[in-house]
C-alpha positions, -999 to 999 in steps of 0.1 A, spaced: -120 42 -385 -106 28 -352 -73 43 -338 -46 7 -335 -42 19 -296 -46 -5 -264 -82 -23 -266 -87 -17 -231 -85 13 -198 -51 20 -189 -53 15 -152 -23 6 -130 -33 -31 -126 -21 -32 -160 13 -25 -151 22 -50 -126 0 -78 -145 21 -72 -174 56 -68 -157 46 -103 -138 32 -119 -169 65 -108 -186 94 -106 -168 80 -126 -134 116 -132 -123 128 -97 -129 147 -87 -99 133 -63 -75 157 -50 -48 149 -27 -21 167 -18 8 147 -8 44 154 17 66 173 -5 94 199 -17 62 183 -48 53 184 -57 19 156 -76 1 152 -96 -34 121 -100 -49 110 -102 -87 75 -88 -100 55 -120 -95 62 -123 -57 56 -86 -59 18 -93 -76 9 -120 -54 12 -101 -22 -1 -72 -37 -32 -91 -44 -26 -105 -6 -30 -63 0 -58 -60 -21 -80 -89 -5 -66 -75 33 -83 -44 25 -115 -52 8 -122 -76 43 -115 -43 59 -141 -29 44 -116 -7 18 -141 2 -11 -133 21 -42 -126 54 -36 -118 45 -2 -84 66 8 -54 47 20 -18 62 33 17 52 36 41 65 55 74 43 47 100 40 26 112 24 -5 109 -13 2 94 -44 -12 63 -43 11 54 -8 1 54 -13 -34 31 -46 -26 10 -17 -7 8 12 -31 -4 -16 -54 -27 -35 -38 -46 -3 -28 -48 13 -60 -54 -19 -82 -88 -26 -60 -102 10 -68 -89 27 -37 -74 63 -33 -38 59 -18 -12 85 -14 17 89 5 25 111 39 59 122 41 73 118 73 100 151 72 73 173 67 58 188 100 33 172 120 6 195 117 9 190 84 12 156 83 -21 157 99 -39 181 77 -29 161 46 -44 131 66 -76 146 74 -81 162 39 -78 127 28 -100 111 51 -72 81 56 -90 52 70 -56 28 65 -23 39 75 12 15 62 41 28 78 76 18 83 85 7 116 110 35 122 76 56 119 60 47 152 69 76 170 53 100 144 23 78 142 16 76 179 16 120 176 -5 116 144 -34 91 154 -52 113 179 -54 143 154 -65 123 127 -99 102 141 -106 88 102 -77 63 108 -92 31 115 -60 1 112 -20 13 114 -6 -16 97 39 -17 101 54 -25 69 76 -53 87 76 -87 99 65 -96 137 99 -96 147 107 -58 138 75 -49 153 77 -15 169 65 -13 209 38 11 204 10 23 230 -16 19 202 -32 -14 185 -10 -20 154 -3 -48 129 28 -65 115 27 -63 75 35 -99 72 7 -112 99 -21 -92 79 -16 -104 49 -11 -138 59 -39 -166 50 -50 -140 23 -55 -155 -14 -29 -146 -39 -54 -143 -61 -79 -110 -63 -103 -93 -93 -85 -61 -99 -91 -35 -125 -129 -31 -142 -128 8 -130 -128 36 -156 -96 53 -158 -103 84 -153 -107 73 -115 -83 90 -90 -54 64 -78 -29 84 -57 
């Protein structure tokens, strides 16, 4: 006899597919470090977390591949954490009050080949990148205009993403695969 439960892996894509399939215009607001407010809903959310997913994957992200952030809790981030772990990768967050020796240890451990970070960030990422050699791309979680001036190659959220397809295969891992 079959158990009545969910016919298929509970994996995180699952989450955002339904809350966009469901409630697309739900709103979703987040507030960034600099005080600027931002509405969203969960299918604006989906599409550019797709836009993350197919970003990484011509990266060269691969399942299992690790992926940090090191920001706050804004609508870009979420589009982030989502995008990573719904394509198979491994993506947890650095938390920029701890130490920076620590910061870096959790980095290496991880073997962090992607870092998002907030803008307000920059300073601690410009310490972090030469004791962590895995990271490979810091991208800002911000538009061009709120681009930080940094002595190291970085990307604007918004420019990465752009030109990418809203649309991306997630999902069709087992479960039991690590996420964050």
């Amino acid at each position: 006899m079959l158990g009545l439960m969910q016919s298929g892996q509970l994996t995180v894509d699952t989450f955002l597919d339904h809350a966009a399939t469901w409630q697309p215009t739900r709103e979703i607001v987040s507030r960034d470090a600099a005080g600027h407010v931002t509405r969203s809903n969960y299918a604006s959310i989906r599409d550019m977390a797709k836009q993350v997913s197919a970003a990484l994957a011509r990266a060269g992200i691969r399942q299992g591949d690790r992926v940090a952030t090191m920001g706050w809790n804004t609508h870009r981030h979420i589009a982030a954490w989502y995008g990573a772990t719904n394509m198979g990768a491994v993506l947890h967050t650095l938390n920029p009050r701890l130490f920076l020796e620590q910061i870096a240890y959790i980095a290496n451990h991880a073997g962090d080949r992607i870092l998002f970070a907030d803008p307000n960030c920059a300073e601690t990422v410009a310490q972090l990148l030469p004791q962590v050699p895995s990271i490979e791309r810091v991208i800002f979680l911000c538009d061009a205009a709120s681009m930080p001036a940094t002595d190291y190659a970085a990307t604007a959220f918004d420019d990465w993403i752009a030109g990418e397809p809203a649309e991306y295969a997630w999902g069709g891992f087992d479960e039991n695969l690590a996420c964050g």
